[in-house]
C-alpha positions in Angstrom: 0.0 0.0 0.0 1.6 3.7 -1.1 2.5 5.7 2.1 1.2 9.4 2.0 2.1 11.8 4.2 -0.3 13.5 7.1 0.2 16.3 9.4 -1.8 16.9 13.1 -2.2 20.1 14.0 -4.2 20.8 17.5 -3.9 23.2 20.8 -4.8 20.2 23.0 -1.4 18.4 23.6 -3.6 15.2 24.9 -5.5 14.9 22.3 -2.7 15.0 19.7 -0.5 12.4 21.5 -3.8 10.2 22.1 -5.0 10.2 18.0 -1.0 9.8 17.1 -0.9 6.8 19.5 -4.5 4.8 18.8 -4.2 4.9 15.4 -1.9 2.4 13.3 -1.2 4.8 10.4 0.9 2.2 8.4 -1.5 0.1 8.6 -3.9 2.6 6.6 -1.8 4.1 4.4 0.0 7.1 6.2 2.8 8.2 8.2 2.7 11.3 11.2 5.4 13.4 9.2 4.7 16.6 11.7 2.3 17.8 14.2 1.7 21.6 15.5 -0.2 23.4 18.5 -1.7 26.0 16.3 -2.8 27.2 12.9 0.3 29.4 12.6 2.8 26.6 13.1 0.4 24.2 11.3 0.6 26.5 8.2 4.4 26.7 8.6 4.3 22.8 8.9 2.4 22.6 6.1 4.8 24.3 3.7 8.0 22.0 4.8 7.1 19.1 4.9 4.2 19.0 1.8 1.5 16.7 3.4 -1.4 14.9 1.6 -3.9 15.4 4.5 -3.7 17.7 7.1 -6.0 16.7 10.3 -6.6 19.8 12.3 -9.3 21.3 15.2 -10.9 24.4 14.1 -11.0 26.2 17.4 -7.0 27.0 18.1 -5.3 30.1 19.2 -3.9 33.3 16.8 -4.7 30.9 13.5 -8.3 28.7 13.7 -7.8 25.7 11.6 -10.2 27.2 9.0 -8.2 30.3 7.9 -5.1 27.6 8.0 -7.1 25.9 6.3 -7.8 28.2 3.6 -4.2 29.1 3.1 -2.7 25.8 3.0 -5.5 25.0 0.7 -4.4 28.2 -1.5 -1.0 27.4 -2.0 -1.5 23.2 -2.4 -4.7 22.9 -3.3 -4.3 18.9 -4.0 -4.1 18.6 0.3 -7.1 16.7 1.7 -8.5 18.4 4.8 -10.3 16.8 7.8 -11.4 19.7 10.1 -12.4 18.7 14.0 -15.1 20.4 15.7 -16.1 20.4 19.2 -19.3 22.3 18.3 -22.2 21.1 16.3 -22.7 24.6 14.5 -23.8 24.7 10.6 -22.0 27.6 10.3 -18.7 26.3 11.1 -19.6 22.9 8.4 -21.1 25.3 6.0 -17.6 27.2 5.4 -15.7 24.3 5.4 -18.0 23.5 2.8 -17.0 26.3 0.6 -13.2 25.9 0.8 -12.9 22.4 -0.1 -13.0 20.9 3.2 -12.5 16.8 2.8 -14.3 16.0 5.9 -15.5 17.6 8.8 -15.8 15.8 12.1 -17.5 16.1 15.6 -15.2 15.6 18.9 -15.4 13.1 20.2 -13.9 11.1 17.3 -13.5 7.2 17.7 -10.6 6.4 16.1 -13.0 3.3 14.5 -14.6 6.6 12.8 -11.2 8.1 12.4 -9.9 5.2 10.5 -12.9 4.6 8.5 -12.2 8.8 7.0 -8.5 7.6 6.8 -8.9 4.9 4.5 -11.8 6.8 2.6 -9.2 9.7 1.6 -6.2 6.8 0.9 -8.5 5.6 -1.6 -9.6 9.1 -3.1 -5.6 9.9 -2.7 -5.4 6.5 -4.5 -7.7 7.3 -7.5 -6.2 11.0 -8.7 -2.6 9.5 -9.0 -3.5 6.5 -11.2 -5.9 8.9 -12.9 -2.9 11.6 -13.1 -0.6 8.5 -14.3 -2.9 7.4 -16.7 -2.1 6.8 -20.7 -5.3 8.7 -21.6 -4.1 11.9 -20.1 -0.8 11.2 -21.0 -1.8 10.6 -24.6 -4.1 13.8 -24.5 -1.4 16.2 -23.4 1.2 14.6 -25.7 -1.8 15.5 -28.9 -1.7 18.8 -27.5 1.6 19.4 -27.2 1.6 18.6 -31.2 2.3 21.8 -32.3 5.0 22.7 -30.1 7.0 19.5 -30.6 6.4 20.2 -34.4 8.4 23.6 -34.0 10.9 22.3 -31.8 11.8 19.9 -34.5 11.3 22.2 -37.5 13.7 25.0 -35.9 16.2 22.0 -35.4 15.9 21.1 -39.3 16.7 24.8 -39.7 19.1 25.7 -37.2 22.0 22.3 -37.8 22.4 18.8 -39.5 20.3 16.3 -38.2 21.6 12.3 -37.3 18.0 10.9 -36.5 15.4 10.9 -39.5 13.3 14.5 -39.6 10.9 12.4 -41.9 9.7 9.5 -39.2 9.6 12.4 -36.4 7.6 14.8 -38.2 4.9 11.8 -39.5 5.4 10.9 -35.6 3.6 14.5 -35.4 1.0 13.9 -38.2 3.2 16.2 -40.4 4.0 14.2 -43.9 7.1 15.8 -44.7 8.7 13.4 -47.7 9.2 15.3 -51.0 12.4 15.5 -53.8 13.9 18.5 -52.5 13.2 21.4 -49.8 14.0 25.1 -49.6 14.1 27.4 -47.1 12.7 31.1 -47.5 12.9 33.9 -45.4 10.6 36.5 -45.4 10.8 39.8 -43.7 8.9 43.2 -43.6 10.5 47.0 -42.5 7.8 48.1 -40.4 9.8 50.6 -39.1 9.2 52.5 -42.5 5.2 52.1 -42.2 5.0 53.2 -38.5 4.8 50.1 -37.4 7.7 49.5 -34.5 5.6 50.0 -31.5 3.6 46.3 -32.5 7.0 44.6 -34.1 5.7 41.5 -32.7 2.9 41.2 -35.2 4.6 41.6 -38.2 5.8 38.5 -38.9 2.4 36.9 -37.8 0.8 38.7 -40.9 3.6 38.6 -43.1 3.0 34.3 -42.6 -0.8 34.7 -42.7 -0.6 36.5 -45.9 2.3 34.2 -47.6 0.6 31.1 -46.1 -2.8 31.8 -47.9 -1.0 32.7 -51.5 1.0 29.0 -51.7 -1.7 26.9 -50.6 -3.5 28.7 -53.6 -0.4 27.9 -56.3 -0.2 24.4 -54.5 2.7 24.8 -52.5 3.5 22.3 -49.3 5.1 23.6 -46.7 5.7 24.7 -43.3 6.1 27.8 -41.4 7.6 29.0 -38.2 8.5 32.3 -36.7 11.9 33.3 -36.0 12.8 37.1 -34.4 11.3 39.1 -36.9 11.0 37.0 -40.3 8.4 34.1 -40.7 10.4 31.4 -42.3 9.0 29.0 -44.5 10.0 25.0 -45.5 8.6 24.7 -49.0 8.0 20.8 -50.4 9.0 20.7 -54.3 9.0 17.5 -56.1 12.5 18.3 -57.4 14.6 21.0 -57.9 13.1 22.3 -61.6 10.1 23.9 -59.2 12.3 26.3 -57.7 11.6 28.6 -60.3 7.9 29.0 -60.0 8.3 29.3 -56.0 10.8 31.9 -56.7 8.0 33.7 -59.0 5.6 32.9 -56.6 7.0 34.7 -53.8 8.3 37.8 -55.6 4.9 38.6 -57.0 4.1 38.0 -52.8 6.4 40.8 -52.1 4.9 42.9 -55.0 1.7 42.3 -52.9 3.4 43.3 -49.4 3.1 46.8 -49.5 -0.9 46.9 -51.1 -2.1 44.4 -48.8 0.2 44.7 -45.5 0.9 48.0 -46.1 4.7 47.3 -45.9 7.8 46.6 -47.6 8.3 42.8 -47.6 11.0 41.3 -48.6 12.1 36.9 -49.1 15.5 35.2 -49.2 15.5 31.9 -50.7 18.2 29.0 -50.1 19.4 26.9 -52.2 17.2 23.5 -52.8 18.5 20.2 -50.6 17.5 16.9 -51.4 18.0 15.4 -47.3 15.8 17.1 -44.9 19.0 16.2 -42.6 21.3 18.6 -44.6 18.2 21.9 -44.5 20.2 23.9 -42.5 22.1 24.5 -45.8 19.0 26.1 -47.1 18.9 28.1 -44.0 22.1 29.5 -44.5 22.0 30.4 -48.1 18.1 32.2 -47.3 19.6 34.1 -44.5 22.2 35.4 -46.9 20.2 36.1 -49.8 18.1 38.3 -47.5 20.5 40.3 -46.3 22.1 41.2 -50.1 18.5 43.2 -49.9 20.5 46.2 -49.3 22.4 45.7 -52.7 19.6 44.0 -54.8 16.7 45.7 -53.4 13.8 45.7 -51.1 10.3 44.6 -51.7 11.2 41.3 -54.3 12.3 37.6 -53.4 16.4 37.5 -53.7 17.9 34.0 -54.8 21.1 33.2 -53.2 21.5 31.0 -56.1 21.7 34.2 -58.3 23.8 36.2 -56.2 26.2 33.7 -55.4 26.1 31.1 -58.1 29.4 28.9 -56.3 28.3 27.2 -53.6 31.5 26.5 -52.4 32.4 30.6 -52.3 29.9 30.6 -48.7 31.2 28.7 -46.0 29.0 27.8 -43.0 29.4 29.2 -39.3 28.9 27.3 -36.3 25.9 28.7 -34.9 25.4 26.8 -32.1 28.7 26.2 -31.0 29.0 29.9 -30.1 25.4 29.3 -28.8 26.9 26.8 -26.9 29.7 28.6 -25.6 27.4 31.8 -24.7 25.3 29.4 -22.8 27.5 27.7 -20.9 29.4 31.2 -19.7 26.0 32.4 -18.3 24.9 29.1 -16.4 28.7 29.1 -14.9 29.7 25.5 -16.5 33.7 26.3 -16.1 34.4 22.9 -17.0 32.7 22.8 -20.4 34.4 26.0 -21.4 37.8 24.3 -23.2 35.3 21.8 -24.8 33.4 24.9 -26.3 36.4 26.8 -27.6 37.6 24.0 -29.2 34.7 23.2 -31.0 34.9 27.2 -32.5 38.6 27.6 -33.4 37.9 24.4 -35.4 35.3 25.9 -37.1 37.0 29.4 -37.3 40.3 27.3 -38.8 38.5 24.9 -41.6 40.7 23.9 -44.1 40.6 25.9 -46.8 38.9 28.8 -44.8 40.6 32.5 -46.2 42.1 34.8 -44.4 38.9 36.9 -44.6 36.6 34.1 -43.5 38.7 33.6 -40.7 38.5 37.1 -39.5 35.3 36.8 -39.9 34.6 34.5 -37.5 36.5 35.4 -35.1 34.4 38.7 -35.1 31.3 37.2 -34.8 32.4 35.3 -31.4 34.0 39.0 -30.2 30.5 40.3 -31.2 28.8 38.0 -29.3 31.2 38.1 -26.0 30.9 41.9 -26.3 27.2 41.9 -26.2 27.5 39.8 -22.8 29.6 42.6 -21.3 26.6 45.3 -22.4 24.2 43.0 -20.8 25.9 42.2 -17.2 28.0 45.3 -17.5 31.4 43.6 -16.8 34.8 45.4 -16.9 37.3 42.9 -19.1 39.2 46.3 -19.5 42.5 44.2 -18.8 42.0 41.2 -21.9 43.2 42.6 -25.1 40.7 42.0 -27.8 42.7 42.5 -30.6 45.3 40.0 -30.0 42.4 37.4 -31.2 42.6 39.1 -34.6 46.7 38.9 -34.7 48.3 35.8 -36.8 48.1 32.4 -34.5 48.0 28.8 -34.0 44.8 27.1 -34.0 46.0 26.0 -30.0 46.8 29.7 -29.1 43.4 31.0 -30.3 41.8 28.3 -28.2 43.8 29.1 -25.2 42.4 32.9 -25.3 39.3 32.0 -25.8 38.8 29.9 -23.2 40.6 32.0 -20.7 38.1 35.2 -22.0 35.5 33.0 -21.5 36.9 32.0 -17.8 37.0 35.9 -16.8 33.4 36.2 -18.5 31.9 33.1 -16.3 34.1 34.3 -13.3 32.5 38.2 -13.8 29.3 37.3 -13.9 28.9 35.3 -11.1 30.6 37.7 -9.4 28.0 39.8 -10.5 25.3 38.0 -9.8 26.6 37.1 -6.2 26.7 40.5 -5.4 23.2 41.6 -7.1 22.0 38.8 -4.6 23.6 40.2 -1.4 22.2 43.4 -2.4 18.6 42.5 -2.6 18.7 40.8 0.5 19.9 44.0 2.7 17.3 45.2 0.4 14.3 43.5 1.7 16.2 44.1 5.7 16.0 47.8 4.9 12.5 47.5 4.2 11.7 45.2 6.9 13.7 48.1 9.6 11.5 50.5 8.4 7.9 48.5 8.3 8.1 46.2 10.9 5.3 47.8 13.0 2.8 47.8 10.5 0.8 44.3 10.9 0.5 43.9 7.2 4.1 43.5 6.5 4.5 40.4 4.6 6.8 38.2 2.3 4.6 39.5 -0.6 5.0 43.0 0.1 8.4 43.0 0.0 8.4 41.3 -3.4 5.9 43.3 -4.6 8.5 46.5 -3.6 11.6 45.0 -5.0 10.0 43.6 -8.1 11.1 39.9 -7.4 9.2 36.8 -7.8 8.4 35.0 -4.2 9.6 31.5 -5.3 12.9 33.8 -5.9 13.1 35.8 -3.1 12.2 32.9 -0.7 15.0 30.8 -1.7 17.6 33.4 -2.0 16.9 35.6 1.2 16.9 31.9 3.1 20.1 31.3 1.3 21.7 34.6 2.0 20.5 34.9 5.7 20.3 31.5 6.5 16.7 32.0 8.0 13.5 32.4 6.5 11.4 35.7 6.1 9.1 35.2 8.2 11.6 34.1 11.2 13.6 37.3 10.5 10.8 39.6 10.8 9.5 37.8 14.3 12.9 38.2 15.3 13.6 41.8 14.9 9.9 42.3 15.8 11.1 40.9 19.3 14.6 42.2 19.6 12.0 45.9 19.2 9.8 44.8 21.9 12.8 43.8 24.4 14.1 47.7 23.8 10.8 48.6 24.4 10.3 46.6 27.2 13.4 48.0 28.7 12.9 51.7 27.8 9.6 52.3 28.6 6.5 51.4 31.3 4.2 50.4 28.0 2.1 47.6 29.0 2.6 44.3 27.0 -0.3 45.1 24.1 0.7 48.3 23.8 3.8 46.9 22.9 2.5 44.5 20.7 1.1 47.3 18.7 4.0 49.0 18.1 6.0 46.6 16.7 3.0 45.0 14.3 1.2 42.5 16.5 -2.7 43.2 16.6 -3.2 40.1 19.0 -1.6 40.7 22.6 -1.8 36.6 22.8 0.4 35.6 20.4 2.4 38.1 21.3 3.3 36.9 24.5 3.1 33.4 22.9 5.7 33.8 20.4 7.7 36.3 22.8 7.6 33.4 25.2 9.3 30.8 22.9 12.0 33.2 22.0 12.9 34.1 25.7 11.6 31.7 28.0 9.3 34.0 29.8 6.5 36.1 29.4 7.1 40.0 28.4 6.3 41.0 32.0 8.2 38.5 33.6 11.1 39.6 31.3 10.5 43.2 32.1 10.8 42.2 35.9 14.0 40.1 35.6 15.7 43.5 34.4 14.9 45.4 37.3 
């Protein structure tokens, strides 16, 4: 039988001990992985140790079970509740109702009744995870996750040579994808010269809904994804003799760009490759032929087969080995650093590479690099750029690289270490200055520093080595022991000033801090 977990949360000390002892919880199903005296600890319970069912009493001192209730609910709503009453009121039953409430139960419970609720919820437990593991729902989110699988794969047909068979993934995805050759356009529009930049995001969208609708009317097959600013299209021809009337096709499509889009469109089109493995060919040769629009002209379809009739005259860049490489500086992976260099100098030293191609190269990593040090504003000030463009062995060049890429890596998590520190002291400062205002909370501070509180909970617990909630208590209480000691305030008055509306849990948590009560504290200095 599957084990869940269940937490006890109850002011009566007697009562917990007596339902943790009667009851053999293995024997049902579940093991005791916590218990509290009171809704606040119980909600505090709740969150570290992620129970299935929580068992509490409603009627419980600074938290009732059913505003714990309510917030455990809130943040795991998948918890099964069973709320214990002492008082036959409808009222009480009718707003357990409302939150979700498993089961509500008189005291006294039996633990015959007790166990009986127990191994209801271990079946109803039971019955979501096999429904949750189920094939159906696993087969229904795989059909919905269709489309984006289909896009992953398509921008990996476009973006590098492929070793497994596009062809059997894409029919895989209900996508028939066999055909004598393939050719890769892409199609962009200016908007900026229409007036356009302040909704650049939906200019490719139109550009694709507009080309999409004009080659499944001249028969064309084909599929389309976005990428930045250009929709890029894989076009189906049954060999390479129909590259002429998709060429047509799509210039006449530009001629249309400005009448019916109201801008200037332009299309570069690749050369045509016979093994969807090798498209990323196509891909290069269409990015090329798109940016010669400066030379040939906007607003027509520009064949990198016309501008550059030799193949062999274009060489290919490594893409995503300096994607690689960027990555892997930004997530901190020192040791894959050589691995990544090595794989760029070989592509920056190909036989039979010029000496401009080389150069080349080289400046598009630098370009890259540089835009890092924009983005985390680092200081490199002491690594001499230039001595990456002097004459040197494939073995040097890796040996700078890697070591720029060290001092990158090494600045930025320098960077980010200290960004981290900073936000913490942050959220102090704001906690020195709020503290006595009762609805100080984790969110608030979030909400002031613009931080997610997934993010800011793990990184001020990191940082301080406590969690929010525990630091403001404490510096609530190291206020009150000033107070305490500087003036004659009584003990709610106190609790007042330093954010505390109930006097009770006041002295309850003050208490558990110091041993004693405020008062009796307050007579121990005298």
């Amino acid at each position: 039988m599957e084990q869940y977990r269940l937490i006890l949360v109850d002011d009566e000390e007697n009562l917990r001990k007596g339902i943790i002892h009667r009851i053999d919880w293995e024997k049902h199903g579940f093991a005791v992985v916590g218990e509290a005296e009171n809704g606040c600890n119980g909600l505090e319970l709740a969150e570290q140790t992620r129970p299935d069912v929580v068992i509490s009493d409603i009627k419980m001192p600074f938290m009732d079970g059913l505003e714990m209730s309510r917030q455990i609910l809130k943040q795991q709503p998948n918890v099964k509740v069973i709320l214990l009453s002492g008082f036959d009121d409808f009222e009480y039953a009718q707003e357990a109702m409302t939150l979700g409430i498993s089961e509500y139960i008189l005291k006294p419970i039996s633990a015959d009744e007790l166990e009986a609720v127990l191994d209801k919820l271990h079946a109803r437990i039971t019955q979501e995870v096999q429904e949750q593991r189920s094939i159906e729902r696993l087969r229904e989110h795989y059909r919905r996750s269709l489309p984006v699988l289909r896009e992953q794969l398509l921008h990996r047909m476009l973006d590098r040579p492929l070793e497994d068979d596009p062809i059997a993934d894409m029919e895989r995805f209900e996508v028939d994808m066999r055909a004598g050759c393939y050719a890769v356009a892409y199609l962009h529009a200016d908007a900026s010269a229409h007036g356009l930049d302040e909704l650049p995001e939906l200019v490719p969208v139109s550009v694709r809904e507009l080309v999409e609708n004009r080659l499944k009317k001249t028969g064309f097959r084909f599929q389309c994804v976005i990428r930045g600013d250009c929709a890029v299209f894989i076009v189906l021809l049954d060999d390479a003799g129909g590259m002429s009337s998709l060429i047509d096709t799509l210039d006449s499509l530009c001629a249309m760009g400005e009448r019916s889009l109201g801008l200037v469109l332009s299309a570069g089109v690749g050369l045509p490759v016979t093994d969807p493995k090798t498209l990323y060919q196509s891909t290069q040769g269409a990015r090329e032929a798109l940016g010669y629009r400066a030379l040939a002209g906007a607003g027509r379809a520009i064949y990198i087969g016309d501008i550059e009739p030799n193949p062999s005259a274009r060489f290919a860049f490594d893409d995503q080995a300096l994607k690689r490489l960027v990555d892997d500086i930004k997530l901190g992976k020192t040791a894959q650093l050589p691995a990544d260099a090595e794989a760029l100098v070989r592509c920056c030293c190909a036989e039979g590479m010029s000496v401009q191609q080389h150069r080349f190269c080289i400046m598009t990593i630098l370009t890259e690099l540089g835009k890092l040090t924009q983005i985390y504003q680092l200081d490199i000030s002491g690594f001499r750029l230039e001595q990456f463009l002097e004459d040197a062995s494939p073995a040097a060049l890796e040996q700078q690289l890697t070591a720029l890429s060290r001092q990158l890596t090494a600045s930025i998590g320098h960077g980010r270490s200290r960004s981290a520190s900073q936000l913490v002291e942050n959220a102090k400062e704001y906690v020195a200055a709020h503290y006595q205002e009762p609805t100080l909370s984790a969110e608030r501070v979030c909400a002031h520093l613009h931080v997610s509180p997934s993010y800011f909970s793990t990184l001020f617990k990191r940082e301080t080595g406590e969690n929010f909630v525990a630091h403001l208590t404490r510096i609530r209480l190291e206020r009150a022991v000033e107070l305490l000691r500087t003036t004659d305030d009584k003990a709610y008055i106190i609790a007042e000033k330093i954010g505390l509306l109930d006097p009770n849990y006041f002295s309850y948590i003050f208490k558990k801090q110091y041993g004693v009560s405020p008062s009796k504290y307050r007579e121990g200095m005298q």
